[in-house]
Structure formats: C-alpha cells, structure tokens
N, C-alpha and C positions, 0 to 999 in steps of 0.2 A: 504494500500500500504506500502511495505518496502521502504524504507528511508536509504541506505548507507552511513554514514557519516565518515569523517576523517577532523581533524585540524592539522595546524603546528603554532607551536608558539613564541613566545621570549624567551620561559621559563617555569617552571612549578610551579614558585613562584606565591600570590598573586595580585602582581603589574604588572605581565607578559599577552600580549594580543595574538590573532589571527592575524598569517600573511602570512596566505594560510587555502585555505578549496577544498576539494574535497566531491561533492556529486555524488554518483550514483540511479536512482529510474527511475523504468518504462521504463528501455533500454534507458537511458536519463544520458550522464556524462556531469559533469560540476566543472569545476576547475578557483579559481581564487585565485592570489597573492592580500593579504591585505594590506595598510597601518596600522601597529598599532597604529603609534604615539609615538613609544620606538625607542630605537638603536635595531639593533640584537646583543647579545654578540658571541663572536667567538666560545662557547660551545654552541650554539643551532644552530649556521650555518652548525657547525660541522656533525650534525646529518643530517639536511633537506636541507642543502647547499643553501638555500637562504638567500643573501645578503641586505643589507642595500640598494645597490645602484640597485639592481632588483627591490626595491619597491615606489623609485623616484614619479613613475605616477600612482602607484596602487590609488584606493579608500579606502577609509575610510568603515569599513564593515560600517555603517548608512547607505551608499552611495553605495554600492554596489549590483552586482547583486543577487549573494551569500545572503544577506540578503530580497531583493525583496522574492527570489527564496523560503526561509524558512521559510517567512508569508504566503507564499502563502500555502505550506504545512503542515504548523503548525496545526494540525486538531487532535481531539482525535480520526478519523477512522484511521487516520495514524499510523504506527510503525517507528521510529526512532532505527537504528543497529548504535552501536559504539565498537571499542575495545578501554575499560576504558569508559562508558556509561558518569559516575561521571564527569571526566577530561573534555571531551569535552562539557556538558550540561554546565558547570561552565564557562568555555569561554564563550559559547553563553550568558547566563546572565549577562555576565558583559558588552556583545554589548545591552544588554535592550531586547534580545529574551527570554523567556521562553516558554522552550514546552513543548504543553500540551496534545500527544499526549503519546501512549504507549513506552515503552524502551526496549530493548534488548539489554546486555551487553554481547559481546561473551567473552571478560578477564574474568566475575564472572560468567558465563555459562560453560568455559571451565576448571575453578578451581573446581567447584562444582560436575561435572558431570568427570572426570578425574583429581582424584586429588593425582595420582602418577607420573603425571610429572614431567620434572626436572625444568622445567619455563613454562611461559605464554605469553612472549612478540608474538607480530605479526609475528615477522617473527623467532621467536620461532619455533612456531606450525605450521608454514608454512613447516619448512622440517621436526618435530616429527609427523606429521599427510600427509605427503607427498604428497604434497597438489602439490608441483614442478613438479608433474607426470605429471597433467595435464593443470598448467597455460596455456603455452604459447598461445596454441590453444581458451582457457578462454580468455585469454587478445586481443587476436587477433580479435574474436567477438566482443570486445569493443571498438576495435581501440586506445587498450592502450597499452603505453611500460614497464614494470614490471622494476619498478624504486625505490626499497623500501623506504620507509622515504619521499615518496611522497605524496602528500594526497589522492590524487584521486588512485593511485596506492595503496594504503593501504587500501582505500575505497573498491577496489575491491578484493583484501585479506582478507580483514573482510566478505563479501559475501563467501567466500569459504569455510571458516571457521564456519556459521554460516550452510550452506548447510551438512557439517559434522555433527553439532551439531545435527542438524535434526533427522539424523539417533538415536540420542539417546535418544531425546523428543520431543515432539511436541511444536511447538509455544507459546502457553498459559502457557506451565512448563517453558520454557525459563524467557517468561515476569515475570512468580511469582520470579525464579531464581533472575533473576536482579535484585527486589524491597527487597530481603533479603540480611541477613548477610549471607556468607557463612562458613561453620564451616571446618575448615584447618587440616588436619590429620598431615601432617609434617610441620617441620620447613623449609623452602625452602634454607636460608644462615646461616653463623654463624657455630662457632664451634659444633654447633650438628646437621646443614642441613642433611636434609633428614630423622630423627630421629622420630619419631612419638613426638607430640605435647606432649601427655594426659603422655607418660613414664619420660620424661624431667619435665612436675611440679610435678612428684612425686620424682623426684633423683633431681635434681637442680634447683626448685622453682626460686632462686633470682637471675637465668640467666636469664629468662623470665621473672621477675619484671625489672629486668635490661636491658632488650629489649624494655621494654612498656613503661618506663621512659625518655629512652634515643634519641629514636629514634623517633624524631618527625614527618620525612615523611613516615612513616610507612607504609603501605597497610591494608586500614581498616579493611577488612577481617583477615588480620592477627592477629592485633591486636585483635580484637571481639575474634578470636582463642584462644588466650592466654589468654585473659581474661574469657573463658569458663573455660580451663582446670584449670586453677590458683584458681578457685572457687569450684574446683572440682566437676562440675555438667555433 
C-alpha cells in the first residue's frame, strides 16, 4: 500500500519537532495539529500558518492519533511517498518511529528523472508539471481544500506528483531512485545557476570547493554532485 505523507514543523534545525502531519492511504485522509513541546518561531508560522496558540490542546505525537495510525502501518509491504523522503523520516525518528517499510522520494525522483528544471519545491512542480489543470476536481474527490503549506494538502500534491513520475518509471526504479545519490547536471543557484556542474570544476574549481565548505545546509545530492565533478570522475 502507498503511504502519502507530509509534516509541518518548528523548523528544519536539529532541535526542531513535528507540529502537524497529514496522511493520505487507501482513500483514507487524516490530518492532525501536534504539540511539539517548542514555541513556533514566526518564520515557520510564516510558511504553514500554524500558531502557538492553535496547539494549546493538541497531543503530544507519543499520544496521538497520527502516531497510533503509523504503527499500525509501519510494515515493510508498505511504501511510504514523501516530498524530501530524508526530512520527514528524520522527524518521525526523533518521535521514536522508524520505518521500516519501503520509501519513495518524489524531490530525489523528480531531480533525477528531470533534471532541467528550474526547482523542485512542491509546489514548484505543481505548476512546471501543471499538475493545477486538474487539482480541483482531484481535491474534491478527497474532500480537501488545496491549501499549500498544508500537510495533508501537500500530502495530496505529492500523490500527483508521484502519478507523473509514473509515466516515467515504474515503482521499483523510483524506490532504487530514492535509496541513491543523485548525480546533478546543473548548479541550480549561485552565480553560475543553471551552468552545467562537470564545465564549472573544470573553469572554476574553488567556486564549488567554496560551495561545499560553506554551505552547510546544503542539499545532499548536490553536494554528492560536486563532489563527483571536483574528483573528476
């Protein structure tokens, strides 16, 4: 069974938790606001507009349904879809879930398999893949309101997005997709964005040592990138 998942958080630091989760699986939505146990800072409300004072009576994920819900599906016949696979599995194991089922990342699905885009955020690819043609009617099926920065509403964007993917692999090439590095032809920002990777370490080598040093939240695949071409392999 697929496994739609989406978190929102306090943040994308190491000391940051879960404070909303949306699940979709088996025509089955399910959305709940978490307590973390942190403040929200005003740059993460920013984004998912949940407040401090909206999570007053939430549960604690230990305590929640959300969590019940994820043991119960924690199985290796299962597939778990996430955009950013990494980001959200790392929440869950700091609530004490690891799962152990299969992963599907459609962010390192959609770099790998389209990798002349100009981005990958969710709702990126939401209008480069015009996915908007057909929501409404999509959302409507699910008795959702297309809410971006939602969880459950991103839940089911990552589903559309993965339905795309389809058309370009099957399932099994996905899941290999996700468990690898993937190799980045362009630079995506920075004064040489969009420049092919491999021509930049041969003309400016210590811009991309100077990427790889500096920048420590990096995008692992990018990094890996860089560090192929910088090795000249």
């Amino acid at each position: 069974m697929l496994i739609f998942l989406d978190t929102e958080t306090t943040g994308v630091e190491p000391k940051d938790r879960i404070c909303a989760l949306g699940l979709i699986y088996d025509q089955i939505n399910h959305f709940e606001l978490i307590n973390p146990g942190k403040k929200i800072p005003p740059s993460a409300s920013a984004i998912h507009h949940i407040t401090n004072e909206m999570l007053t009576d939430a549960p604690a994920f230990s305590s929640s349904a959300s969590y019940q819900k994820l043991r119960e599906l924690n199985s290796t016949e299962n597939v778990l879809v996430s955009h950013n696979a990494p980001f959200d599995l790392a929440m869950l194991e700091k609530e004490g879930l690891t799962w152990q089922g299969r992963v599907i990342d459609t962010l390192k699905c959609s770099k790998s398999l389209m990798d002349d885009l100009e981005g990958y955020s969710l709702q990126f690819l939401r209008y480069e893949l015009r996915l908007y043609r057909h929501e409404r009617e999509i959302f409507e099926a699910y008795n959702l309101l297309i809410t971006p920065h939602h969880a459950l509403s991103d839940a089911l964007h990552t589903k559309m997005v993965l339905e795309y993917l389809l058309d370009l692999a099957d399932s099994e090439r996905l899941i290999e997709i996700s468990k690898s590095h993937v190799l980045l032809t362009r630079l995506p920002f920075g004064k040489y964005a969009k420049k092919r990777i491999e021509e930049i370490a041969l003309k400016d080598p210590g811009y991309l040592k100077w990427m790889s040093d500096s920048l420590m939240d990096m995008d692992e695949d990018l990094r890996y990138s860089i560090d192929y071409y910088l090795r000249g392999k």
